[in-house]
C-alpha positions in Angstrom: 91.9 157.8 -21.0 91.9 160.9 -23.6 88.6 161.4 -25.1 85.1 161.1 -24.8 84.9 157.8 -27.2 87.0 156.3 -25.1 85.1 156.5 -22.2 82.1 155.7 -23.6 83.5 152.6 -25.0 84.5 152.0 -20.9 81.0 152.6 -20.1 79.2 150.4 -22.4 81.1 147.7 -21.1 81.2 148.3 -17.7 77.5 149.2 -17.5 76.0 147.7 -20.4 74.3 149.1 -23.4 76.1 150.6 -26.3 78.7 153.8 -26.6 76.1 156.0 -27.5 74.2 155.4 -24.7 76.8 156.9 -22.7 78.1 159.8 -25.4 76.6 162.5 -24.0 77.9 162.5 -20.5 81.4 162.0 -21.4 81.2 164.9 -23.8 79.7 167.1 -21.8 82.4 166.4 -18.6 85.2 167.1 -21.8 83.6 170.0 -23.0 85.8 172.3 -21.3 88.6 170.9 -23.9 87.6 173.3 -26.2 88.5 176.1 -24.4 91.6 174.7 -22.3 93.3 172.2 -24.9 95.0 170.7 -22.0 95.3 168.8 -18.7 93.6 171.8 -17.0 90.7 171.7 -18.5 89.8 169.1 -16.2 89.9 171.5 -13.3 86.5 172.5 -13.8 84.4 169.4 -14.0 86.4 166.2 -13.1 85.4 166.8 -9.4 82.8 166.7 -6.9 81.0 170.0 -8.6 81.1 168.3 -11.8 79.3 165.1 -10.1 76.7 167.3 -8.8 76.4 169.2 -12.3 76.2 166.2 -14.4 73.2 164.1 -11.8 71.4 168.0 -12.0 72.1 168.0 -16.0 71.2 164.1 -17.1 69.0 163.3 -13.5 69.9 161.1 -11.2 69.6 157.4 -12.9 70.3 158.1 -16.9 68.1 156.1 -18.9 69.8 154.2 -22.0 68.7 154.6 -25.0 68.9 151.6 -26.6 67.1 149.1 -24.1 65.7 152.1 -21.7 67.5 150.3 -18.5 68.7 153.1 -15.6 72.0 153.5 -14.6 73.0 155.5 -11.7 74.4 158.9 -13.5 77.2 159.5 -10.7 78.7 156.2 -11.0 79.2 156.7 -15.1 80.3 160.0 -14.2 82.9 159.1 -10.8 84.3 155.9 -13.8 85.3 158.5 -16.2 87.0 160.8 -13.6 88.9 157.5 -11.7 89.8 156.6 -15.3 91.4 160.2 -15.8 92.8 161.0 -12.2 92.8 157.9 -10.3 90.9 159.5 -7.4 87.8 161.8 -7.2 89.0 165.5 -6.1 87.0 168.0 -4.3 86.9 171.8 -5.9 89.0 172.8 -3.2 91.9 170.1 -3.9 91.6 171.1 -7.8 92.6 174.9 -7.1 94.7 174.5 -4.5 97.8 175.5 -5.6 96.1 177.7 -8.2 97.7 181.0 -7.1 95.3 184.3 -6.0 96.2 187.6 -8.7 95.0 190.8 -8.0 92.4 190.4 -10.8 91.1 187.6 -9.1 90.0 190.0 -5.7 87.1 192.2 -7.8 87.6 195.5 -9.0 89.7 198.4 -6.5 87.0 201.2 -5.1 89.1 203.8 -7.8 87.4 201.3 -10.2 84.1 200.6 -9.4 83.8 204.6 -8.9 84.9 205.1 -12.7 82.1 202.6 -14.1 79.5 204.3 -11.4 80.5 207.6 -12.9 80.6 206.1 -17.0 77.2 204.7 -15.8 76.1 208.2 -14.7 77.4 210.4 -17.9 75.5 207.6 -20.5 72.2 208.4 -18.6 72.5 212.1 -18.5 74.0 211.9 -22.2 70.2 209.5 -22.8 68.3 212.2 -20.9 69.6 214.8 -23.1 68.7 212.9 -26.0 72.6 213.7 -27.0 73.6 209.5 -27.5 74.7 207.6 -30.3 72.4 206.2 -32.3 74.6 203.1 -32.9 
């Protein structure tokens, strides 16, 4: 589909009500477009996580507001990501063939020791009363 409009549009006439009844989910499962301005932005919500995250968010049965009926959040949620993907992927299917860097392991023990020491000298430097007063 391409944008949350869209999919509200899809929703109102699927579900019933009007597109503003539905706005707010599909905005916030396209949200992550403003920080990924492509296809991978649906990595993080258009999933099983973001199912979960959007029922937790907007409750189980999202009320409409323009005639107050309930409709089941996850199937609003599951239409937008069929309409995008054609299928329903976990987490684990998403990043799959994401590959592992080194920065993706935590920080090296040489590391961790040089913030545990930075950590040390700001509190001796406080102690002293010898730090900025920024």
């Amino acid at each position: 589909m391409g944008n949350a409009l869209f999919h509200a549009e899809s929703s109102a006439i699927r579900f019933g009500g009007i597109v503003e009844d539905y706005l707010r989910i599909h905005k916030f499962l396209d949200q992550s477009k403003l920080y990924i301005p492509d296809w991978r932005h649906r990595c993080l919500l258009h999933n099983n996580f973001g199912i979960t995250l959007c029922e937790q968010f907007f409750g189980d049965f999202h009320t409409r507001p323009s005639d107050q009926a309930k409709v089941c959040t996850r199937t609003v949620v599951e239409q937008h990501i069929l309409e995008d993907l054609r299928c329903i992927p976990t987490v684990e299917i998403m990043l799959h063939e994401m590959p592992l860097r080194p920065w993706m392991r935590g920080f090296t023990s040489d590391q961790i020791m040089r913030m545990q020491n930075l950590v040390i000298e700001q509190a001796e430097k406080r102690e002293c009363g010898d730090a900025d007063d920024d």
